[in-house]
N, C-alpha and C positions, 0 to 999 in steps of 0.2 A: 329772563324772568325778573329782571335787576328794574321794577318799574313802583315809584313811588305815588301814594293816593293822596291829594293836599287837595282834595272837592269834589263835589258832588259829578263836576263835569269831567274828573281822573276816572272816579270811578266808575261812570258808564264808559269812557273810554275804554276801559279795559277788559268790562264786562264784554264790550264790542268788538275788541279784540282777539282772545281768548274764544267768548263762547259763551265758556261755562266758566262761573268764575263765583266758590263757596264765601260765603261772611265768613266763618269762623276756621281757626287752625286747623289741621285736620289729619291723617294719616300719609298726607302728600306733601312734600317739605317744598313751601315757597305757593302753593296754591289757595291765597285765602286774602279777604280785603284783610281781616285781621294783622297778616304778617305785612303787608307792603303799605301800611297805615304808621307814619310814625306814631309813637308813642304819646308824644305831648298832643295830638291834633284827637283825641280821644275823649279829652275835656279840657276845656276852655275856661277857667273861674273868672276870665275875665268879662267876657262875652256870654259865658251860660248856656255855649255851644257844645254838644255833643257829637263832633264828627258824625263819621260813619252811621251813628243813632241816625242822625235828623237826614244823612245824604241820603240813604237807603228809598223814603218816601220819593221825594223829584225823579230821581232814577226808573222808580216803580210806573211812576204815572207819564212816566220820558215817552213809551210806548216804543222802544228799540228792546228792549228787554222784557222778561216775564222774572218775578220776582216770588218766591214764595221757600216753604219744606222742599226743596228738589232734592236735595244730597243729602245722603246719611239719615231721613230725617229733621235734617237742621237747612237753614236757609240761604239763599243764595239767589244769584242770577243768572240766567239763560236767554241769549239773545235772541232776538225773532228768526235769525238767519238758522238758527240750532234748534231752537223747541220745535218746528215740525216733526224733526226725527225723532227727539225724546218722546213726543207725545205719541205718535207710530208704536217707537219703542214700548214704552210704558202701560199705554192702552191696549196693544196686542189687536188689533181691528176695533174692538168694542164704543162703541159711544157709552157716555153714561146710562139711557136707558135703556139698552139692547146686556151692557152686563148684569144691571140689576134683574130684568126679564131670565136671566140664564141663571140666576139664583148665586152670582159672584160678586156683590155689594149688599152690604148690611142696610134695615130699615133705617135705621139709625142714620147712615150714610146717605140714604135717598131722599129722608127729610132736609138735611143739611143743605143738600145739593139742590133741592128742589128751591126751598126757600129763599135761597142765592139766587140761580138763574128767575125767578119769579119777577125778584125785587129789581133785577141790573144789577144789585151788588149791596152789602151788610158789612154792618160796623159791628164786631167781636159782640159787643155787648147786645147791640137787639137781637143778633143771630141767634145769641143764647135765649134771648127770652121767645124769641118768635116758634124758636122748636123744644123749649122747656129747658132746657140746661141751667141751673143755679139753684142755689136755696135748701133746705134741708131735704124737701120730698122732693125735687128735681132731676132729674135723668142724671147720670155720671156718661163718662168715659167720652165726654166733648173732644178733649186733644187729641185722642188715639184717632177719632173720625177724621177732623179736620184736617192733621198734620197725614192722615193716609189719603184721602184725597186729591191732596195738592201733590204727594208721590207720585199719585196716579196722573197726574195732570189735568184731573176736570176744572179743579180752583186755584185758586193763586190770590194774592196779595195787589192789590192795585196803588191803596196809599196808604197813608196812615193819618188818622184823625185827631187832633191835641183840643184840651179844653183851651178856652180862652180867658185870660184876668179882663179887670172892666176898661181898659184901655184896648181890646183888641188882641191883644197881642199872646200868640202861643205858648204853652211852658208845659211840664210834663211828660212824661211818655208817649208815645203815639201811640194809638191804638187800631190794629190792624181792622183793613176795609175788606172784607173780600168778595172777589168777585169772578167768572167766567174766563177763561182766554179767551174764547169765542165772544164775548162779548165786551173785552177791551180792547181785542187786535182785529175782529173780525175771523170769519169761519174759514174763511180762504186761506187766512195766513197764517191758521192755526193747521191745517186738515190737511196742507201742501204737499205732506209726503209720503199721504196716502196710497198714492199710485205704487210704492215702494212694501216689501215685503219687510215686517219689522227685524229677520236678518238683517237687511238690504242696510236697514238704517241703522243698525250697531256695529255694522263694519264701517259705514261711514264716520261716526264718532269715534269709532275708535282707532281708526287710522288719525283723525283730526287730532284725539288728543295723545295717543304716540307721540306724536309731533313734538306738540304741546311743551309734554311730561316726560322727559325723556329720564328722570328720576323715579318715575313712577313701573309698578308691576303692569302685567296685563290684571292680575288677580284684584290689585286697586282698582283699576278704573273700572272693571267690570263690576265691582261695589257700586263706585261712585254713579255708577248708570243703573244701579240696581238688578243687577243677574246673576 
């Protein structure tokens, strides 16, 4: 686990690696960009670089990874090699419209998702305006949809979008794009372990991250895969 992250090209390494590989610290001691990220490489005053902040996008849009809320709620990466089985896992058979039809995703939830696949992919900000979210009389409860979706793995993060000064040049936050697995990786490579019973595909993961995690509970990771 003794693996250090100094760029953008460490950290899909590892994500490629691994698997499954969370941004931030977490109930597993040594599994998170956060812990294997030295410290000074976090911000840069001299450069105006934000590590991990700014690696996170290249990574996103690498297309070896799917990047989004996978763990905990909070964000991370999942290799293309992995997320069939999560998404098996996660989805339980379901496509997005066959669970909303079964009365197991919120309206709420179906505008989002809809608007997404509509578009090929939405930048945070028009997402919200294209399904109302913002403003005094505006819909609430946007993060609880969004951040449960990408649990569920119909959406994910593809990059992230920065204003630009008049030179061109990037500054600021990024601002999350999101969009489809099926429509960044393709459905094949998303749907691949289908054939697999979603048992089928959490003995798989969890034999993989046994492995892994040999610090870890069975009780963790069964978290961490949400069960």
């Amino acid at each position: 686990m003794a693996r250090e992250i100094w760029s953008a090209k460490d950290m899909e390494a590892l994500a490629l690696d691994w698997g499954f590989l969370p941004f931030f610290k977490n109930d597993i001691p040594g599994f998170s960009i956060e812990e294997h990220t030295p410290p000074e490489l976090w911000y840069d005053s001299e450069t105006g670089e934000w590590g991990p902040w700014d690696w996170k996008g290249p990574v996103a849009s690498a297309g070896t990874c799917v990047y989004g809320k996978l763990f905990w709620k909070k964000a991370g990466f999942v290799s293309l090699e992995w997320f069939p089985d999560l998404a098996n896992l996660r989805r339980d058979g379901y496509d997005f419209d066959a669970r909303f039809d079964d009365g197991l995703a919120s309206y709420k939830d179906r505008e989002l998702y809809d608007a997404i696949a509509r578009w090929g992919s939405l930048q945070t900000g028009h997402l919200k305006k294209t399904c109302g979210y913002g403003g005094k009389d505006g819909k609430k409860g946007y993060e609880t949809c969004i951040t449960r979706l990408q649990m569920q793995t119909y959406i994910n993060v593809a990059n992230f979008d920065y204003a630009q000064d008049k030179y061109g040049r990037p500054y600021g936050w990024g601002i999350a794009r999101y969009t489809t697995p099926e429509a960044q990786f393709g459905a094949g490579a998303v749907t691949a372990a289908y054939s697999r019973k979603p048992a089928e595909s959490l003995r798989r993961m969890l034999e993989h991250l046994t492995k892994l995690l040999p610090q870890a509970t069975e009780k963790q990771l069964l978290k961490l895969l949400n069960i």
